[in-house]
N, C-alpha and C positions, 0 to 999 in steps of 0.2 A: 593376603597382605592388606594393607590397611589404608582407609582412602588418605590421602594428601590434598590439601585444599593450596591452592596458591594465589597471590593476586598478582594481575597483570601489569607490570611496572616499566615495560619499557618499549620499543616498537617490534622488535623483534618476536616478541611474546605474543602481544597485538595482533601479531601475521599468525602467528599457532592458533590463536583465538577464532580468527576466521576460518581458518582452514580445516580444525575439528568436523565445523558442522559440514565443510565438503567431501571430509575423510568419509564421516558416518554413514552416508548415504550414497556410497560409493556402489551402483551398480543398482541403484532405487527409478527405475520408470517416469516414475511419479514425481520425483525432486527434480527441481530446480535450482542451481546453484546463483547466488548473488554475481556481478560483476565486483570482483574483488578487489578492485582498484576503490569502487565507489564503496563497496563496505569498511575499507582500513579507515576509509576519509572521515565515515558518516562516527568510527567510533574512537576519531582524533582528535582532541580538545583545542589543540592548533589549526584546523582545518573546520570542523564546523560550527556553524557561530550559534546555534543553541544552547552550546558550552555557556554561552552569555546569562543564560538563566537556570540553564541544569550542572549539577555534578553527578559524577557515576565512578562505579566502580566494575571491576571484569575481574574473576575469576574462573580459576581453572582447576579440575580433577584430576589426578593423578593417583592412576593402579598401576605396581608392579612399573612403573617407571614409563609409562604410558598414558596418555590424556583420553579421559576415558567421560568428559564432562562439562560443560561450560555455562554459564551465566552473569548477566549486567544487571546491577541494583541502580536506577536510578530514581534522582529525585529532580524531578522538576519543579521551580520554585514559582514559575509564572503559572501553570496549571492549579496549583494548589491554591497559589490566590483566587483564582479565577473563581474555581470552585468551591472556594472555601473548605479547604479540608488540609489533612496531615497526609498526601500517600505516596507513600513510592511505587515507584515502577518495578518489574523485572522484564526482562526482553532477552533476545539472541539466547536462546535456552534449547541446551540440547544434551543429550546425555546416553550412557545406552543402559539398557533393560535391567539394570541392579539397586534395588531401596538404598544400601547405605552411600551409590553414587546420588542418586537424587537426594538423599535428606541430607547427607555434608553441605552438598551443592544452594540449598536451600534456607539451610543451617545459618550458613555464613550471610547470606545478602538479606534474608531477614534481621542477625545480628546487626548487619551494618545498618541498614533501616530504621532498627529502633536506634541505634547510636545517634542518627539523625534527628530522630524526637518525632519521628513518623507512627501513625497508630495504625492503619492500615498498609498493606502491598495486592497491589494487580498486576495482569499481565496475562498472556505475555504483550508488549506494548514497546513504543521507544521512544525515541527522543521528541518525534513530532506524530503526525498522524500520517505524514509522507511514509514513516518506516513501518517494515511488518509489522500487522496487530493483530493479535488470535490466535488462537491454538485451534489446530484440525481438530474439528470431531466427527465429522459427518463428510464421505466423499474421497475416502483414502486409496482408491481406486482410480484415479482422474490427477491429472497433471498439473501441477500451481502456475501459478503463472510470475510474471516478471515483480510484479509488486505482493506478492504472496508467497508464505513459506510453508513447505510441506514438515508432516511430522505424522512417525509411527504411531500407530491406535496405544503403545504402551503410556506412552506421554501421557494421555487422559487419566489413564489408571493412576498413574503415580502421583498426578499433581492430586487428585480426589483422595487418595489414600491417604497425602501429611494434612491434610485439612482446606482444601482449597475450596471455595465455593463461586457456582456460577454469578458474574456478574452482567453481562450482557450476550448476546448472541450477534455474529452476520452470517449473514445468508449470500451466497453467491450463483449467479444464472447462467444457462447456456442458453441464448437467445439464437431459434433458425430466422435467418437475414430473409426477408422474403423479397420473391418477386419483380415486388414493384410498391410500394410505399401504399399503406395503406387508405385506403379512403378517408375515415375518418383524422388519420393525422393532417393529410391535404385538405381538407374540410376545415379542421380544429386551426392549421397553418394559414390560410388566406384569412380569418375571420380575427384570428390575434392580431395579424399585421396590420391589418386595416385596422380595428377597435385601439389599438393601441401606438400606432405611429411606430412600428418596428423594422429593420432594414438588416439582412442579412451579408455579414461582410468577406467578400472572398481576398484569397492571400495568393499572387504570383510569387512571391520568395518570402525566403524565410528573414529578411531583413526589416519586410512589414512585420513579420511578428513580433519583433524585437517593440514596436511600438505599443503593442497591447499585452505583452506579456504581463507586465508587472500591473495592471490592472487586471487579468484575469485569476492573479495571486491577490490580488486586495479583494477582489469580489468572491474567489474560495473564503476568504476569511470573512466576510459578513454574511455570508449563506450556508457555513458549515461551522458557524460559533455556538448553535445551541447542540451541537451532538456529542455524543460520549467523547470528556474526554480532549474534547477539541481546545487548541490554543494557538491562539493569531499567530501569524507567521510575523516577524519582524522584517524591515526591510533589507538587513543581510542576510536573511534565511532566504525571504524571496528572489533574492539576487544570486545567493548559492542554487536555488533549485530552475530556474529559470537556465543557467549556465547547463545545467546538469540534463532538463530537457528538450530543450530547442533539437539538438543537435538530433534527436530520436522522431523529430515530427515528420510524418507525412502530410503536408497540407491539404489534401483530398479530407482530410478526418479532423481539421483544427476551423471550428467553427465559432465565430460570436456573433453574437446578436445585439443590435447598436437601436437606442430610439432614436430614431431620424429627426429631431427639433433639434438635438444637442450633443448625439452621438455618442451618448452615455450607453457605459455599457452593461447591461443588463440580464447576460447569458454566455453560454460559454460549454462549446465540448471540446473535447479530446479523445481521440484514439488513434492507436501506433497498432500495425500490425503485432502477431502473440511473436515475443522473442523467445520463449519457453524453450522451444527445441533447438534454436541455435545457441541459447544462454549453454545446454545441455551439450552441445559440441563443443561449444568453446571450453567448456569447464571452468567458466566463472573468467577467464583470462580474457583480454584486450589481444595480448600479442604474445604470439607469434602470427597467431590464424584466426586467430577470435572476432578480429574485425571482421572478416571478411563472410561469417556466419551469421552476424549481428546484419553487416551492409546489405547480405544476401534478403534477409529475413523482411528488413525493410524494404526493402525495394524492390525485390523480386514476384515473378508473379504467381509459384505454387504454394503462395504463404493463404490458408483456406479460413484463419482464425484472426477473428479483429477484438483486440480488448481495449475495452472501456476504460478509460482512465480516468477520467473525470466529467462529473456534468454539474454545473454549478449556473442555478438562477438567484438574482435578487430578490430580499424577501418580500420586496414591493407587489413581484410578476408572481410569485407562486403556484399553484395552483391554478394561474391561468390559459394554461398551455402551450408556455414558451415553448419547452421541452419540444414540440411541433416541428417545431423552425427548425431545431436541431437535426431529429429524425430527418426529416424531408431532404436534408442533405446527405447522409451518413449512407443512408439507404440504397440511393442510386451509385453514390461511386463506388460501394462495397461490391454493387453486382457488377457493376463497369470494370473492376479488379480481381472480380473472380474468388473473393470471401463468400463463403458459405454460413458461416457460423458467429455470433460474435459473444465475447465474455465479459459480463461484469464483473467488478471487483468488488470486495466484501461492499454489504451494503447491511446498514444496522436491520435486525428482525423488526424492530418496534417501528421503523420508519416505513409506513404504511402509503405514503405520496410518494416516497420511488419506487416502491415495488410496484404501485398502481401505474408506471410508467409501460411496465412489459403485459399488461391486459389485453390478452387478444392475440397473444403473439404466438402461443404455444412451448414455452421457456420451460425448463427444467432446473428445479432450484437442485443441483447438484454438490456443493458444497457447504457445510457451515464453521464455523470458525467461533472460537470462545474467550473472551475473557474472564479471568479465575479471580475472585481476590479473596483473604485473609487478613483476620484483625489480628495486631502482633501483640 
């Protein structure tokens, strides 16, 4: 039978769009499935306010009367100015093991691409840098995590086969938690705070956070403006994602870092226990039971895996050892809570000052992830 290409026109369709990629990997180790309340939202043009600057489109495969394929063309219009350039996006791409499903699939959102007047497509990517970016290639053996999507070793093959070419690489770490905080960081730590007037600030609830949240989303966006790809968050994207993470924090793991003359803020981590294998019981659902796998995961104490969500300095501090002040605290409550292990999330290969963060540690770069692009 013959493929059938469809575009996704209404919400209902929407919900078959997410649900593909849950189908596909039905009984995969290794996958993680999205919380599927937050993926309908993220790919709703009424709901997220990225919409503000991007348009997209979603299609679907159809064999034998069966979805057998899926992908989003988008064009981000702030990104392209940023960078100066013509490209679109493709993203949420999934498909199973047949050429004339990938190249229909293909077929179509590059046509729509150039419709757009776009000269290049990458991917896979999405709307912001917040959503999946990368295609597995490296580590198909090991389990994704909450802000990462997994994908069969065939993926590779097929996107290289219609002409895809590498564009950038991340690498991703299993870092062992040790001990007791290493010397050198406690050394590197008393010596920034004092040279530089720095004051580490701790949080009784999460109501103080609400006051530094949306500064810690302004300061991603001036310390992650020169990486692939990257484009400022606006302040209703920051206010949608702020909404969206709070409720996931443990405060033991939400650290910033304040200069003491003015309280400016100039540093900033994140990590939430790994939700990986409760994401994996719930199966992507909130409810009926999903909360309670998620609240588990959070909050309980045989969760052994801490991921890294975010670390972000000013490009003022740099390479001065902020990053210190961080560690110095992540370290002791990770053994205080009984983590053994923690995981970074993709981290660009070229970016040579955060990998330089886990020196010494004994890390295992266990995953890498790719981005493809083609000139249309």
């Amino acid at each position: 039978m013959s493929i059938i290409i469809k575009k996704v026109s209404d919400k209902a369709t929407i919900k078959k769009f997410v649900y593909f990629n849950i189908n596909l990997y039905e009984g995969c180790e290794q996958y993680v499935p999205p919380l599927i309340y937050d993926e309908i939202a993220t790919l709703n043009k009424d709901k997220n306010p990225a919409f503000d600057h991007c348009e997209a489109v979603y299609f679907l495969a159809y064999k034998d009367g069966e979805i057998v394929g899926r992908i989003a063309a988008i064009v981000n219009h702030k990104a392209n100015e940023i960078w100066k350039q013509k490209y679109a996006r493709f993203g949420f791409v999934d498909f199973i093991d047949d050429e004339d499903v990938v190249d229909r699939l293909f077929e179509s959102a590059e046509s729509w691409a150039r419709h757009k007047g776009m000269t290049h497509i990458h991917g896979p990517l999405g709307f912001t840098d917040m959503d999946h970016e990368g295609m597995l290639i490296h580590g198909y053996d090991r389990i994704s995590t909450m802000l990462t999507s997994y994908s069969y070793p065939y993926y590779k093959e097929h996107i290289e086969r219609i002409g895809y070419k590498k564009d950038v690489d991340w690498n991703e770490y299993l870092i062992p938690i040790p001990k007791g905080v290493p010397e050198r960081y406690e050394r590197i730590a008393e010596v920034v705070q004092k040279k530089f007037g720095l004051v580490v600030k701790h949080f009784d609830n999460k109501k103080e956070v609400g006051k530094y949240a949306t500064g810690v989303f302004n300061l991603l966006n001036k310390s992650y403006k020169d990486l692939y790809g990257f484009v400022e968050l606006t302040d209703k994207q920051i206010e949608y994602y702020v909404n969206m993470y709070i409720p996931l924090l443990r405060l033991d793991f939400f650290t910033v870092v304040l200069r003491q003359e003015d309280h400016k803020l100039i540093g900033f981590g994140i990590g939430i226990p790994s939700l990986a294998k409760a994401l994996q019981k719930a199966k992507g659902k909130f409810l009926p039971t999903g909360w309670f796998h998620l609240y588990r995961a959070l909050k309980g104490n045989d969760n052994k895996v801490l991921d890294l969500l975010l670390i972000g300095v000013d490009p003022e501090y740099q390479g001065k050892g902020v990053n210190s002040l961080i560690f110095n605290e992540f370290i002791p409550a990770a053994n205080r809570l009984g983590f053994e292990v923690a995981e970074s999330n993709p981290e660009l290969a070229l970016n040579k000052k955060v990998q330089s963060m886990w020196d010494g540690m004994g890390v295992e770069h266990h995953k890498t992830r790719r981005a493809y692009i083609k000139k249309l």
